[in-house]
C-alpha positions as CSV (number, residue, x, y, z in Angstrom):
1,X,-123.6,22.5,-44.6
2,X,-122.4,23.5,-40.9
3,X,-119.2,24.8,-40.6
4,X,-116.8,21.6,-39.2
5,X,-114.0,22.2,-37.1
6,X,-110.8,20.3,-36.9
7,X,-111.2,19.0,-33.4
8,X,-115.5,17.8,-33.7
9,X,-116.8,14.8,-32.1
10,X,-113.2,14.5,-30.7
11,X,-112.9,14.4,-26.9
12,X,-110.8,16.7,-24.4
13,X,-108.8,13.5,-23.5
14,X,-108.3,13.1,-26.8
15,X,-106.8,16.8,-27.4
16,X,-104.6,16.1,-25.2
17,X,-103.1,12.9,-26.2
18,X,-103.4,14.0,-30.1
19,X,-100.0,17.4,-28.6
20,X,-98.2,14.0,-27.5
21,X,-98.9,12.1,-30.6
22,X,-98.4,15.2,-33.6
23,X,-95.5,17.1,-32.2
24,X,-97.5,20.4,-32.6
25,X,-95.2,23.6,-33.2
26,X,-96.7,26.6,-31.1
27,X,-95.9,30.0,-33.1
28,X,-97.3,34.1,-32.2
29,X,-97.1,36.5,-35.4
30,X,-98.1,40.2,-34.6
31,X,-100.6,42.1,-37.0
32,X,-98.9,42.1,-40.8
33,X,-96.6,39.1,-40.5
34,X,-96.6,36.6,-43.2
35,X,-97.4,33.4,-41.0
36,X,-97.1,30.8,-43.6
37,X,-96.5,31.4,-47.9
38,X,-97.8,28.1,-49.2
39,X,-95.2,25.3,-50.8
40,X,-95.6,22.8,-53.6
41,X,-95.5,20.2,-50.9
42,X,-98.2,19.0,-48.7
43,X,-96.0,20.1,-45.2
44,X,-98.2,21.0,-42.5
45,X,-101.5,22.8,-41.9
46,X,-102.2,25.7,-39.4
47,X,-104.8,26.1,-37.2
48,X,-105.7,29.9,-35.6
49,X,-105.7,29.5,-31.7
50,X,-106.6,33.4,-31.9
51,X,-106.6,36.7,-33.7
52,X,-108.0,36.8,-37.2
53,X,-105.6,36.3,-40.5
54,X,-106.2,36.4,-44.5
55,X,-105.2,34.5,-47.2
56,X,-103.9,36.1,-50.6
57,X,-103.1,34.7,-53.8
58,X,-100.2,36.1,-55.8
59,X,-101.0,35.8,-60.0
60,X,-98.1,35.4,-62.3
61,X,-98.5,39.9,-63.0
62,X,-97.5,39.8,-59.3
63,X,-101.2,41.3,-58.6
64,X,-102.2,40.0,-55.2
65,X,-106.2,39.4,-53.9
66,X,-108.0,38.3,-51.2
67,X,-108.9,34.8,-51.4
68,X,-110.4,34.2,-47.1
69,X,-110.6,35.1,-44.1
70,X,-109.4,33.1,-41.2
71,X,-110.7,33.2,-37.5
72,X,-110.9,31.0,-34.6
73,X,-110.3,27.4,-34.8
74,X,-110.2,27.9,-39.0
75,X,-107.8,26.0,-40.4
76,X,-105.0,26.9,-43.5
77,X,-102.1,24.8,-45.2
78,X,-101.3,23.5,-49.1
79,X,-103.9,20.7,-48.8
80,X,-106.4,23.5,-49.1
81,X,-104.7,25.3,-52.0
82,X,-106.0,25.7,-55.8
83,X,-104.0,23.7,-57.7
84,X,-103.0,26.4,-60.1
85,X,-99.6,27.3,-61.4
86,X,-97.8,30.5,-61.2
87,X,-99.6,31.5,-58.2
88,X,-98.2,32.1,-54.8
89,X,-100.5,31.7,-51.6
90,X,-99.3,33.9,-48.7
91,X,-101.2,33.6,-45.6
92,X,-100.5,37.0,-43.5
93,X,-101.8,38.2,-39.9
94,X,-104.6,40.6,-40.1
95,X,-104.2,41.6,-36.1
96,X,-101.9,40.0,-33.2
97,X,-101.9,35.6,-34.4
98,X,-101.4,33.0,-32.2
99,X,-101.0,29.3,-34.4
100,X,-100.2,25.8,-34.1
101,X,-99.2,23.7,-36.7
102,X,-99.5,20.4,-37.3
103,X,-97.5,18.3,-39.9
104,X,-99.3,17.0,-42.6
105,X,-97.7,13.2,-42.3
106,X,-99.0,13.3,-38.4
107,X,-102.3,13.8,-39.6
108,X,-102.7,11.0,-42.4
109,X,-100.8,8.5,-41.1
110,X,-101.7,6.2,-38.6
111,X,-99.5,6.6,-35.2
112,X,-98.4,3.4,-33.7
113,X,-100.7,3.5,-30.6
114,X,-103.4,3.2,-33.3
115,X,-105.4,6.3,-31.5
116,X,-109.1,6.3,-31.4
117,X,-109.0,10.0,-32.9
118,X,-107.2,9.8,-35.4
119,X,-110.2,8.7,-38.0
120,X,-112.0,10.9,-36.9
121,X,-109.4,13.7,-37.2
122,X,-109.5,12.2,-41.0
123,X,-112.8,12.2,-41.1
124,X,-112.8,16.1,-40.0
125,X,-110.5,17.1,-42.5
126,X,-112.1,15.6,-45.3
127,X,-115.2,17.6,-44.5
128,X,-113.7,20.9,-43.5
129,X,-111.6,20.2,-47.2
130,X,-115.2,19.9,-48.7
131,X,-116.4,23.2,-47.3
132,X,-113.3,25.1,-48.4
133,X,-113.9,24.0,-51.9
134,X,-117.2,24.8,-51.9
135,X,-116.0,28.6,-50.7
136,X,-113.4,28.8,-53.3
137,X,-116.2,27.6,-56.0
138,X,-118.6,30.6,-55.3
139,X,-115.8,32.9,-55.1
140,X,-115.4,31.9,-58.9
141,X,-119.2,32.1,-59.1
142,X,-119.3,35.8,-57.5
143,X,-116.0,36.7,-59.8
144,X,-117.8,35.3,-62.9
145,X,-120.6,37.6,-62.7
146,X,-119.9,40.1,-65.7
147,X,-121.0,43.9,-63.6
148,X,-119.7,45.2,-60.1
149,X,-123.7,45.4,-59.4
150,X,-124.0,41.1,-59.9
151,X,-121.2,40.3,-58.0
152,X,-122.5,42.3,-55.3
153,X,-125.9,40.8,-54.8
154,X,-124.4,37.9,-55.3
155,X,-122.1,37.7,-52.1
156,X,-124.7,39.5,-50.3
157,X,-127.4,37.0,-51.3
158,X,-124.8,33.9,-49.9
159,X,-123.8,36.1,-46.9
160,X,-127.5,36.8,-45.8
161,X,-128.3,32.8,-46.3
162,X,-125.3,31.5,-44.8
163,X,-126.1,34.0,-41.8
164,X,-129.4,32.8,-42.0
165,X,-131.2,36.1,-41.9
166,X,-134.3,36.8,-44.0
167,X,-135.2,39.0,-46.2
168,X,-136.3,42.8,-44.4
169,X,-133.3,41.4,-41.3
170,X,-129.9,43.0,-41.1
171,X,-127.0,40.5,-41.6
172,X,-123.2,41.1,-41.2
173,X,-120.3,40.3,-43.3
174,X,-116.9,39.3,-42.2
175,X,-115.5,41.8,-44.6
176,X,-114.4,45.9,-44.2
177,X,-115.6,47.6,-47.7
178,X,-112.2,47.8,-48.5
179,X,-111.7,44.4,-47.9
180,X,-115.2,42.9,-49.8
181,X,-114.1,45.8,-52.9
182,X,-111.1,43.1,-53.1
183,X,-112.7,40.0,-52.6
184,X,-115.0,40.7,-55.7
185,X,-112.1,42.2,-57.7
186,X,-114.0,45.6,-58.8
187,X,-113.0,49.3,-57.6
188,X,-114.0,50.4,-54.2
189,X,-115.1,53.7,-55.6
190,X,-117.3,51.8,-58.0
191,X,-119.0,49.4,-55.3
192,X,-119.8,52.3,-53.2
193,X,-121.9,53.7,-56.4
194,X,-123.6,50.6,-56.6
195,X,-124.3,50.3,-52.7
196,X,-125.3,53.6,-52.9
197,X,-127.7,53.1,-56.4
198,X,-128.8,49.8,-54.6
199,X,-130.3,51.6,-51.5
200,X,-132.0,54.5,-54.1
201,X,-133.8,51.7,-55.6
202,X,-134.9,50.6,-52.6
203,X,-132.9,47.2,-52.5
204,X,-130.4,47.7,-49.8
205,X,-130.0,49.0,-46.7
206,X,-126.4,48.8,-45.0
207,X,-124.6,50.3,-41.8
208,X,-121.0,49.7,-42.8
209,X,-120.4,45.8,-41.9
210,X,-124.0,45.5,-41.8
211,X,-126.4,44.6,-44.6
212,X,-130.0,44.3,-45.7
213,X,-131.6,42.5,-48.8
214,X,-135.2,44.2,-49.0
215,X,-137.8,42.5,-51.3
């Protein structure tokens, strides 16, 4: 599925009357500030003007993980949030942020002007909703896989796809090591092994961010 983003099929015209219509709040956060720790109410959602930010989720042992990876134009709020309990969602600025947030009741209800955009605005949220699920279901996939080798391949196999390189072409993930060590929930040490085994077996071939899946 292509990636949607908040403001498709909308026009420029229509940007402009949607600031009128939503009361947008402007905010900046520098590198390491919490910009938004998710509620149990649907409030508002966020969307990143610039910079790039992360999402964590806090378990009930007070264990935090990486759960995305925000840049440009992504969006972030509760309505996106696992509906689990005893977790905490804390959405933090990985360099220099700049955000606008939207409230929640702007969005999903119908202004009096009855504006053209707003079903499409709807329309966009439902599918960018549907995408974010799908994310958060192959992260369960990847985390289900029982060795630190399977959960490898197995990001790498949707991060080569979803990049659409081929097998034999070099492909690049959104992800430091340290960063993809946490996403899969294993030990860094113990990935390194395996990228390391991986490209001895004649698998893999990487360049820090960079990957390749050889046949």
């Amino acid at each position: 599925m292509k990636k949607r983003y908040f403001t498709d099929n909308i026009s420029p015209e229509s940007i402009e009357k949607m600031i009128l219509c939503f009361e947008p709040q402007f905010k900046s956060y520098a590198a390491g500030e919490t910009i938004l720790a998710y509620s149990d109410q649907l409030e508002k959602v966020g969307i990143l003007l610039a910079g790039r930010a992360r999402l964590y989720y806090i378990d009930e042992n007070g264990d935090s993980s990486l759960l995305e990876n925000y840049a440009k134009e992504d969006l972030f709020g509760e309505v996106f949030s696992l509906p689990l309990e005893d977790y905490e969602y804390i959405v933090t600025a990985e360099t220099d942020c700049n955000v606008v947030f939207i409230s929640y009741q702007h969005i999903v209800t119908p202004c009096e002007k009855s504006c053209q955009h707003h079903s499409q605005l709807i329309s966009n949220l439902f599918l960018m909703t549907a995408q974010k699920s799908q994310a958060l279901s192959l992260h369960i996939t990847i985390l289900n896989q029982h060795t630190t080798r399977k959960k490898l391949l197995a990001y790498l196999r949707y991060a080569q796809s979803s990049c659409g390189a081929k097998e034999g072409e070099y492909f690049e993930i959104p992800f430091t090591l340290g960063d993809l060590s946490e996403y899969l929930a294993v030990d860094r040490s113990a990935m390194m092994r395996e990228i390391r085994q991986l490209k001895h077996d004649g698998l893999l071939d990487s360049q820090r961010r960079r990957f390749m899946l050889i046949d």
